[in-house]
N, C-alpha and C positions, 0 to 999 in steps of 0.2 A: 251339411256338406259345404264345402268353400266352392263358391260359385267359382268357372273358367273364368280362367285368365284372359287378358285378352292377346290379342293376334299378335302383339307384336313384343311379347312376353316369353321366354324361355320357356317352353314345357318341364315338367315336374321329371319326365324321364331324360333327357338333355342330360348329357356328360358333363359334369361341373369341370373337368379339365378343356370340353370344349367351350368355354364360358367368352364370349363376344358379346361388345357394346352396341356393336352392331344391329345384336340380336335383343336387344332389351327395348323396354321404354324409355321414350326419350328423359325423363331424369335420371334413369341410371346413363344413358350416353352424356349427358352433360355433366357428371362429376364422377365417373367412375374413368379415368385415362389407364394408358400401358407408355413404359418409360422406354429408351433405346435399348436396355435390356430384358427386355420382355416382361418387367416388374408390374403388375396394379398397383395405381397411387389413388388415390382424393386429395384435391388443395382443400389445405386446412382453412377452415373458420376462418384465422389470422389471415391468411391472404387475401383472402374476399374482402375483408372488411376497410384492410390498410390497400387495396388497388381501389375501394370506394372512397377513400379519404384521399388519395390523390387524386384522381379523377376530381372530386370535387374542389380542392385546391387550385388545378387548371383554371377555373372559372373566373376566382378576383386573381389569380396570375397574369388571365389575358387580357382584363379590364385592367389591370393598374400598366401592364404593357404599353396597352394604347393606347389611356391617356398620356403617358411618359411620354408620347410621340407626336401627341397631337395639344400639349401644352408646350410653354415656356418656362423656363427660371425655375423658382423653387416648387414651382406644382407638379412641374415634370422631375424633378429631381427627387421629390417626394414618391411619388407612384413608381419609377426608377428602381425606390430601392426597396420599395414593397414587392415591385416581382422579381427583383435578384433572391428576395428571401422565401418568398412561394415556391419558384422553379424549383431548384433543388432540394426540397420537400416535397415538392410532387414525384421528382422521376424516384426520389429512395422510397415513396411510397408505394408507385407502379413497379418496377423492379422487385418488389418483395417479394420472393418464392418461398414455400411453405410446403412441401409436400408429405404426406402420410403415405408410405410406400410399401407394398404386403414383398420384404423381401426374401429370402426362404428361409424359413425358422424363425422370422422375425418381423413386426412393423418395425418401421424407421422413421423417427421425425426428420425430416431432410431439409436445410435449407441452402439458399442459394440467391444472389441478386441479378438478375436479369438473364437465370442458367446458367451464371459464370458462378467459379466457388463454391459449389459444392461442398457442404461440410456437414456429419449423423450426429443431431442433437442431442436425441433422445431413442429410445431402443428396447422395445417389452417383445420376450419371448411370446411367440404367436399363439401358442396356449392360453396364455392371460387378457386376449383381447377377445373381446365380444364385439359383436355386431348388433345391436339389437334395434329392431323394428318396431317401434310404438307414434300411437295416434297424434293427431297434428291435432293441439290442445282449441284451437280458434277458432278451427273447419270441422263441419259433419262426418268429413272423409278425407281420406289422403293419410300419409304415413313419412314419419320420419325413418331414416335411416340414421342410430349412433352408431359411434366408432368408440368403446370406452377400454379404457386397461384402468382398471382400477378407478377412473374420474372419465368423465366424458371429455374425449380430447377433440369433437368434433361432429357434424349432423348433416344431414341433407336431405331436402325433399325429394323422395324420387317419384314418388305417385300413388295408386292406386294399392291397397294391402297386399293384395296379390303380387304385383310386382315388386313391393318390398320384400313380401317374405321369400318371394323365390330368387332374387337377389344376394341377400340373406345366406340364407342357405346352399346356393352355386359358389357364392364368395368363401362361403366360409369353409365348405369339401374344398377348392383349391387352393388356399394358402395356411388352414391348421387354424384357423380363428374357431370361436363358438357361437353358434346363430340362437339368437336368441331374439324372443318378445315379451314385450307392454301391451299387448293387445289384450288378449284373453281374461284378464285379472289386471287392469292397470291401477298400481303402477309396481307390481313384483313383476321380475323378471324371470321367464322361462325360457325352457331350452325349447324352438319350436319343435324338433322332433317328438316332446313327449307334451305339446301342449292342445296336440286332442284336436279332433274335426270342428270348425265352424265357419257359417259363412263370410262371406265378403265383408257382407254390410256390416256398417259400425251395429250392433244391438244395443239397446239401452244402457244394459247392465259392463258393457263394455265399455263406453264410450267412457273419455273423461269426467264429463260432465256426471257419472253417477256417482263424482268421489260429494258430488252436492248430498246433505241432509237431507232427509225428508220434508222440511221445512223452506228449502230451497238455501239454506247458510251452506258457508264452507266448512268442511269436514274439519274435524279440530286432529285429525290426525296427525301430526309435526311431519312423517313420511313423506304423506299427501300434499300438504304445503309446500315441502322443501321441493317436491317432485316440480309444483307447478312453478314457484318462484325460476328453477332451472330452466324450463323452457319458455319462460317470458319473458328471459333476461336480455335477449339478444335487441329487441327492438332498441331499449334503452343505449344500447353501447353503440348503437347504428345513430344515437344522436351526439355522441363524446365531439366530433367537429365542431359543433355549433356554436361552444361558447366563444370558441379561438376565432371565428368569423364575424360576429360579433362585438368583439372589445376589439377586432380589427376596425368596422366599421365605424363603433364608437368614435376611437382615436382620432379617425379620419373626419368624422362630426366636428369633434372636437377642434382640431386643426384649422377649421374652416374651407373645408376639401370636401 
């Protein structure tokens, strides 16, 4: 039996048309919004990733700032035009809006720079998107939420299984999506409706971790592979900044700065 959910978790009888963030765990209130017209969105991957590359931008934008201000001559004129060319790289990287929006009869890839210009990128009839719930490959527990039409266009932590799948499942009765999990069998995808009582806890035979051999190696199944390479791709792309900060700094070595 699936252990209770906790308190602050939609109940399983809960009207998926009454569906509120309000009413969820705090991961579903932190990446699940409603738009001026009454639409569910998620910011996409893309935006999370490019509001953290500005943000981080900010940093030697407001070091090369103030030494420009607090040197002379060519030292300040140097750092000068190193934060004329940060700045606006930061604000078009803050600015990036991305949103995944359940519009009716449809996801919508939606973008827009700082809510201004709005413009529908991309557009899969809402029959062909899944939602599916499966295990956080790092941690003993916890639960991903995708977003896939065909390719995974998107993920989010929201928490505990339970409140992924009941998520899941409220999300997917109110805008025509299919609720689907990685849990039970990972890493096939099932529909949770027909995917049978179990409980909370991650079980052995559930868990990522029993895609290992009995030997303890990786499973040579290319599936299995392909599955895990997908979800540990993300940390790597959360380092793409580094080298351009870097052969910034170099430069600046170089220079005698």
């Amino acid at each position: 039996m699936m252990k209770q959910a906790p308190s602050d978790v939609v109940e399983p009888h809960t009207s998926a048309h009454g569906l509120d963030p309000r009413q969820l765990g705090r991961g579903a209130r932190m990446h699940l919004h409603k738009d001026a017209e009454g639409h569910w969105y998620f910011r996409s991957e893309r935006q999370s990733q490019r509001v953290i590359y500005g943000a981080i931008a900010l940093v030697p934008m407001g070091a090369s700032l103030f030494m420009s201000l607090v040197l002379k001559g060519n030292e300040a004129v140097i750092y000068g035009v190193c934060a004329a060319l940060l700045l606006p790289l930061a604000l078009v990287m803050l600015g990036y809006r991305e949103h995944l929006v359940f519009a009716p009869g449809n996801l919508v890839r939606r973008r827009s720079f700082w809510g201004r210009g709005e413009k529908d990128i991309e557009r899969w009839p809402a029959g062909s998107v899944s939602l599916v719930a499966e295990p956080v490959v790092q941690l003993d527990k916890g639960c991903w939420l995708s977003v896939e039409a065909g390719k995974r266009l998107s993920r989010y932590s929201i928490g505990e299984e339970a409140e992924t799948l009941t998520l899941a499942k409220l999300l997917a009765a109110q805008t025509g999506a299919m609720a689907m999990e990685r849990i039970s069998e990972y890493p096939k995808a099932r529909p949770i409706q027909a995917a049978g009582a179990f409980d909370g806890e991650m079980a052995p035979d559930r868990h990522p971790d029993a895609a290992l051999g009995a030997d303890g190696k990786a499973d040579s199944n290319p599936a299995v592979q392909t599955a895990f390479a997908r979800v540990r791709g993300s940390f790597w792309r959360a380092l793409l900044p580094l080298p351009v900060f870097i052969a910034l700094g170099t430069l600046l070595l170089w220079l005698g700065y």
